[in-house]
C-alpha positions as CSV (number, residue, x, y, z in Angstrom):
1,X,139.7,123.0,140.4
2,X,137.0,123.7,138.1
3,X,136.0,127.1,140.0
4,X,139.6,128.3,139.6
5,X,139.8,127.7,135.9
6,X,136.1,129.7,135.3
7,X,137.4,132.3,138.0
8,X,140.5,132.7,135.2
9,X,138.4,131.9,132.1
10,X,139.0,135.1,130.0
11,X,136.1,137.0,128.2
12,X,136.1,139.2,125.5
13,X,132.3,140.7,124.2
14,X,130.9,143.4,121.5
15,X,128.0,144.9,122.9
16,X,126.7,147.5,121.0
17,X,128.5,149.6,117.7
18,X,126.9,153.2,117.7
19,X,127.8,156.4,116.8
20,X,128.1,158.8,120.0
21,X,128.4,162.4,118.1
22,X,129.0,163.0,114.6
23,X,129.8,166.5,113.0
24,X,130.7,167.9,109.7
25,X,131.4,171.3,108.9
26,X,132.5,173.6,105.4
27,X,133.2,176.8,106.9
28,X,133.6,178.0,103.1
29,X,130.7,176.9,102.0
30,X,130.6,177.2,98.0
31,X,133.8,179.0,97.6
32,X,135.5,175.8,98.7
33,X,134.3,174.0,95.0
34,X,136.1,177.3,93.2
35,X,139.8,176.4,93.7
36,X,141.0,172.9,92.2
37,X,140.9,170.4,94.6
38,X,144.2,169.3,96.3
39,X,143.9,169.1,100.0
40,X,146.0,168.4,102.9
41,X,144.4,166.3,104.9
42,X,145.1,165.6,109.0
43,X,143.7,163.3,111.3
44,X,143.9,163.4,115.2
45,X,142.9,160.3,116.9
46,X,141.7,159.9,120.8
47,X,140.7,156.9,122.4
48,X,138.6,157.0,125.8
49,X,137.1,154.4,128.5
50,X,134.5,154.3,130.7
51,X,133.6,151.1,133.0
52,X,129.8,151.0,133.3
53,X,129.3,148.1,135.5
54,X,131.5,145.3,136.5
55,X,133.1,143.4,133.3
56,X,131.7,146.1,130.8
57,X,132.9,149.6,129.4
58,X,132.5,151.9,127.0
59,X,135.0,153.0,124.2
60,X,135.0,155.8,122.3
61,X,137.1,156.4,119.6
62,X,137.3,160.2,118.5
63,X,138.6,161.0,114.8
64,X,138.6,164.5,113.8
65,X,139.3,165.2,110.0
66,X,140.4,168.5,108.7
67,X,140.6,168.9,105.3
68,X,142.9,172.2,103.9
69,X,142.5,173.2,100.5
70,X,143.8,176.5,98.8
71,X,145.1,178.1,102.2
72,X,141.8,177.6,103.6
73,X,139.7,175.0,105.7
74,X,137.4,172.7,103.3
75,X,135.6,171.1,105.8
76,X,136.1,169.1,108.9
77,X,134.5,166.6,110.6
78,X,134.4,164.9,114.0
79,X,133.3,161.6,115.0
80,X,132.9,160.0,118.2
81,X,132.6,156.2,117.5
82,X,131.4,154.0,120.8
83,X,130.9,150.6,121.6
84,X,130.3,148.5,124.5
85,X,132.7,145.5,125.3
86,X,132.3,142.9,127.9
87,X,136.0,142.3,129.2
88,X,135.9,139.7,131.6
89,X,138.8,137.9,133.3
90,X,142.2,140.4,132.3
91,X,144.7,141.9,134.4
92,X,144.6,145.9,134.7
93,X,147.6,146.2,132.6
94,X,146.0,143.9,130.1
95,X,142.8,144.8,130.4
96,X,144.0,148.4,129.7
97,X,145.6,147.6,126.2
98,X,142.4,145.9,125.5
99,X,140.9,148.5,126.0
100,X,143.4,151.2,123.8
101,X,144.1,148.8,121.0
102,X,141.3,146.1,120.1
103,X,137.9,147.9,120.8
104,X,139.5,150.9,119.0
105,X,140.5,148.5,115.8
106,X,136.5,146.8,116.1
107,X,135.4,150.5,116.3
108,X,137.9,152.1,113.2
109,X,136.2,150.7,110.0
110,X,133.0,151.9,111.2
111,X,134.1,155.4,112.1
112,X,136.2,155.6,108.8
113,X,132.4,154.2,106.6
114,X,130.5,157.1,108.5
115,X,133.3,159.9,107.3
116,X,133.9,158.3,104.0
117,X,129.9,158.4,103.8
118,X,129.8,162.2,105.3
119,X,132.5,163.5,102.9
120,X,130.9,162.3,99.5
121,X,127.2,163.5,101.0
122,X,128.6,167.0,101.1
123,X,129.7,166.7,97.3
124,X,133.7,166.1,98.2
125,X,135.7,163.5,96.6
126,X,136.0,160.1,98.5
127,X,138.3,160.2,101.8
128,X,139.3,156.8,102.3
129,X,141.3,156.9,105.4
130,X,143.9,154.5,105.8
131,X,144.1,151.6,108.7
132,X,145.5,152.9,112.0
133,X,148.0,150.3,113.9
134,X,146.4,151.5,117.6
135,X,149.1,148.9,119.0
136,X,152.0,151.1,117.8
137,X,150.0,154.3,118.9
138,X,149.4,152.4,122.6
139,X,153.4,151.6,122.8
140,X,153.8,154.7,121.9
141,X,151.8,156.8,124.3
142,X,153.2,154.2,127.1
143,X,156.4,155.2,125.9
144,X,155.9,158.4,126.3
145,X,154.6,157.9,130.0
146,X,157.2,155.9,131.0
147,X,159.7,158.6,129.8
148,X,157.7,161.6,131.5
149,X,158.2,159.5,135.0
């Protein structure tokens, strides 16, 4: 009995926080601080995995930031935030929404310091980025495979 519960006995690690790649660019260089500052601001999110040996992968949460201001592009800025998890013990389905929705929510606040950190560096106001619910996102990519079937 005791092998079958340890056999079941789920296990859920952080590894290692690190940034993977990390760029910023302002295509306008100076001209961008001439026009009164009221951007439009997008955010596109990716989430990747990659098993590296048994019971550990590596997530990487992309965020690219493009900031608009005056008809023209401020500055943007890509980040790919990784870690390592130790997932031990899940079903595929399970492990997969791991995977999607909690290392991305360990990795977020990190990724969202760096380009908070990045944007004031380069002389722009603070860009605090608001929380991202990756469950809902995950649903609704699911959703969106199911309905594609």
């Amino acid at each position: 009995m005791a092998n079958d519960a340890t056999d079941t006995a789920q296990e859920f690690l952080i590894k290692r926080i690190y940034i993977k790649d990390f760029s910023f660019e302002a295509p306008e260089g100076a001209d961008t601080f001439t026009n009164p500052w009221h951007p439009e601001v997008s955010i596109d999110i990716d989430v990747t995995e990659e098993k590296l040996v048994e019971d550990v992968y590596e997530v990487v949460l992309t965020l690219t930031v493009t900031a608009n201001n005056a008809g023209a592009t401020a500055f943007m800025i890509e980040i790919l935030q990784g870690g390592i998890f130790t997932c031990k013990g899940f079903t595929d389905e399970y492990l997969h929404r791991v995977l999607h929705t909690v290392c991305p929510n360990i990795l977020f606040p990190y990724a969202r310091e760096a380009i908070d950190g990045m944007v004031l560096k380069a002389s722009f106001p603070s860009l605090m980025i608001e929380p991202v619910n990756f469950d809902v996102i995950y649903d609704n990519n699911i959703g969106q495979e199911e309905d594609a079937s």
